[in-house]
Every structure is written in structure tokens, then in C-alpha cells.
C-alpha positions, 0 to 999 in steps of 0.5 A, spaced: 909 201 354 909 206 359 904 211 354 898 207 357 900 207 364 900 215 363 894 216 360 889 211 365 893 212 371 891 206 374 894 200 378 894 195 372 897 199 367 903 201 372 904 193 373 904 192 365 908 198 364 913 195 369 913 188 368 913 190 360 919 195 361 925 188 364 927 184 370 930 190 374 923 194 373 920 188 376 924 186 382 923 194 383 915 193 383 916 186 388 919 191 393 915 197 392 909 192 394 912 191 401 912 199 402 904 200 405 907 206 409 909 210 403 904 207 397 896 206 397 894 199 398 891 199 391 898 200 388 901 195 393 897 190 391 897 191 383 904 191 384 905 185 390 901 180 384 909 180 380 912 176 387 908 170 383 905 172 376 911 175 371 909 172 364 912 166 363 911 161 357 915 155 355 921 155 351 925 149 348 931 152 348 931 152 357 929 145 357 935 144 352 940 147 356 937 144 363 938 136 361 944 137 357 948 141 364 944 136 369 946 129 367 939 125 369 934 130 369 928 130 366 923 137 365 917 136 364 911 142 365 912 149 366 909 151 374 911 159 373 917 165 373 919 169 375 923 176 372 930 172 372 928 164 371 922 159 370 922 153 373 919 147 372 916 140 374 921 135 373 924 128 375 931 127 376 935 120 376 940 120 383 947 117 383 951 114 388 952 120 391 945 121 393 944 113 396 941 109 392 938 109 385 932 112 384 928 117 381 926 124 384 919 128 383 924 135 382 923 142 381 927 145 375 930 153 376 932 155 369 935 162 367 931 166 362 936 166 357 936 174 355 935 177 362 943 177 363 943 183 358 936 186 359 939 186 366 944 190 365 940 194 360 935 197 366 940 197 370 943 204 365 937 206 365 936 207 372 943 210 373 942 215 367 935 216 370 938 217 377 943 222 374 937 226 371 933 227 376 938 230 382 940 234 375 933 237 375 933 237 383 940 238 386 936 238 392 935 231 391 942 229 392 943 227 399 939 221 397 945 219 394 941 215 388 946 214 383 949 209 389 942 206 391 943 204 384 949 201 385 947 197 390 941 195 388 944 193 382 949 189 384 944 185 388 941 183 382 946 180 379 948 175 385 941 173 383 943 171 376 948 166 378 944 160 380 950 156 384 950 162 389 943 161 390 944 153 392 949 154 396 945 159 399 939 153 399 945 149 403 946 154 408 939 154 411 938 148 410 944 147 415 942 153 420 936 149 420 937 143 419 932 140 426 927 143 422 923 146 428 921 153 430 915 155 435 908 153 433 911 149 426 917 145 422 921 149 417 923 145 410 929 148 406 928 144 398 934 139 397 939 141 392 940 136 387 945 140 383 946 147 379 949 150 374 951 157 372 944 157 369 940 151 373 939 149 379 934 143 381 931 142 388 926 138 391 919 141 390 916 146 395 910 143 399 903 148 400 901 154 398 905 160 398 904 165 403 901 171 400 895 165 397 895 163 405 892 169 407 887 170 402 885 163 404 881 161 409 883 159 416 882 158 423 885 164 428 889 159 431 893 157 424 894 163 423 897 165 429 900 159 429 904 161 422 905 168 425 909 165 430 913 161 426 915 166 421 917 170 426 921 166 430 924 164 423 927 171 422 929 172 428 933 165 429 936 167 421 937 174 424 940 174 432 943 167 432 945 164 425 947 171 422 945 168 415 939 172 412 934 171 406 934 177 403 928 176 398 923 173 403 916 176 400 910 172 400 911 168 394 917 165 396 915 162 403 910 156 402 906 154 407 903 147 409 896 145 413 895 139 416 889 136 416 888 136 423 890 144 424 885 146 418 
């Protein structure tokens, strides 16, 4: 897969070569996107359309395992994916637990089947090629890439357990449960249950982020979201001590009244 990306030297074929070679790779390329200070912004952008655009299809086996773990759950069409799950439209039948019966518009974060052991998989591969390379360039030892391997990869195999993310989700929506910071309200997706493999929530009103900016809107509404961003880092980081750690782009959706547009 990486033969094209060698040979054409362009943005596009690095993206395929990347999303082609398995999720760390991919999760790889998301962060790289961030990095305009030490990429061209041609290449950042090519990469930045992985926070949004991994391929996905649907699969009988994911929608299978998804009703059978959450009593109640409906799947319905896929919406997108990511490296590690897909996530689909659904409708959820809530119980006494949650008030009153009644049905729920949800989404639903299924676990891709195969990535635990693709994960693992990359994740030799990067450790071996991180030992091949300070090999061939002692010099290169004092970045320490074998243990930036490490941590990286035991960052990713948190993100393989979907009850963890929930309890993330419940956390925030705990650290900002007035729903306010400057300029704008802030909403955490309701968790409604969660497996080792499924997680469903509430759905995410708006248009992510990285869609937002290509958009366009008043300099006032722009503004107004710059400052809610910012103060929402902030509060995570000053005050709650409790930080999202993959905040890019397509994981913040943002919505417009039609009064501010």
C-alpha cells in the first residue's frame, strides 16, 4: 500500500497509504494533521480529512452484537467511522431507570470487530521500526522512540474499551453539567448504556468543527465560538483538572441559532 505514496509523492496517496496500513496509523495521521509547525499545510490538511472520513461500510455482524448487548436498541443507518468504531443512527427503548417509558433518537459506537488485533499488530510494527531506525542513526536515541511508542500505544488501547469512554462522557457532563461557558452552552451526549464493544448516547447536534470553519459566518459567530472554546479548555484544564484528550476538529460539533447566523 505504501508503493504509490512513494512513487507520486503526493498528499493523497500518503492519506490512502496511511488509512490502508491500520488504526494506529490512522490515529497517527489525525495527530500529525495538528502539527502546521512542523508539516506543510497541504499535507495537514490531506491527513486532517482522517478526524472524519476513515471508510466505513455497514456490517450485519456490528449491528448483531449491538442489539444483542443493549436490551432495547434498535440500529438503524450508519452516520460514519472512525479507525477504532462506526457509529450508527438508532432508537433506544428506555426503562424505569431513565423515567418514563419511551422511545430515544440515539447514536450507537460500535467497536470495529478486527481493530483489537490490528492494534496490536501496528503497534509492533512502530516499536520495531522505532528500534531500526535509532539502529541506523544512534544519534537519534535521545528522543527515546521506543518509549514514545509505548505511550502512545497505551493511549490507544484505552480508546478500545468503550465503557471507559462513557465514563469519560459522564464525567464531563458532570464538570459541566450548568451547561454554560462564555459566549455559548456547552452539551456532553447523554450515555444510555455501554459495553466493552458498544456505547450509546444521545445524538450530537450541529456540524463538527472542522465543517464550521469552512462555512460561512458572521465574524461575530466566529468570535463568539473562539471564546467558548477557549474558556472550555481552560475550565477542563485550571479548574476541573479533567481533560479531553482527543479534542481535534471532528469530535466538537457546533450549533448556530438562527438568530446568531
Amino acid at each position: 500500500v505504501w508503493t504509490p505514496a512513494a512513487v507520486k509523492r503526493r498528499p493523497e496517496a500518503l492519506v490512502t497509504a496511511l488509512e490502508a496500513s491500520g488504526p494506529v496509523f490512522i490515529k497517527l495521521a489525525q495527530w500529525l494533521s495538528t502539527r502546521r509547525d512542523l508539516l506543510s499545510d497541504e499535507l495537514c490538511d490531506g491527513m486532517g480529512q482522517l478526524h472524519e472520513r476513515v471508510s466505513c461500510s455497514v456490517r450485519p455482524e456490528d449491528i448483531l452484537r449491538a442489539e444483542a448487548s443493549v436490551p432495547g436498541l434498535e440500529v438503524g443507518k450508519l452516520l460514519g467511522g472512525g479507525c477504532i468504531a462506526q457509529v450508527y443512527a438508532g432508537k433506544f427503548e428506555s426503562n424505569s431507570t431513565w423515567g418514563s417509558e419511551t422511545t430515544l433518537s440515539v447514536a450507537v459506537k460500535v467497536r470495529r470487530e478486527e481493530v483489537v488485533h490490528l492494534m496490536d499488530t501496528d503497534i509492533q510494527l512502530l516499536r520495531w521500526a522505532a528500534h531500526v531506525l535509532e539502529w541506523l542513526r544512534p544519534e537519534l536515541r535521545w528522543l527515546a522512540m521506543g518509549d514514545a511508542v509505548d505511550s502512545f500505544g497505551w493511549y490507544l488501547v484505552q480508546q478500545l474499551d468503550l465503557r471507559i469512554e462513557a465514563d469519560n462522557l459522564r464525567q464531563f457532563s458532570n464538570d459541566f453539567r450548568s451547561g454554560r461557558v462564555r459566549e455559548a452552552r456547552i452539551a456532553v451526549p447523554r450515555v444510555f448504556a455501554s459495553t466493552e464493544s458498544v456505547m450509546v448516547t444521545e445524538v450530537a447536534e450541529g456540524v463538527s468543527l472542522s465543517t464550521f470553519i469552512k462555512e460561512e459566518h458572521p465574524g461575530r459567530v466566529r468570535h463568539q465560538v473562539f471564546v467558548a472554546l477557549i474558556d472550555t479548555m481552560a475550565r477542563m484544564i485550571l479548574v476541573n483538572g479533567f481533560i479531553h484528550g482527543d479534542l481535534h476538529p471532528g469530535n466538537m460539533f457546533i450549533s448556530v441559532a438562527p438568530s446568531d447566523g
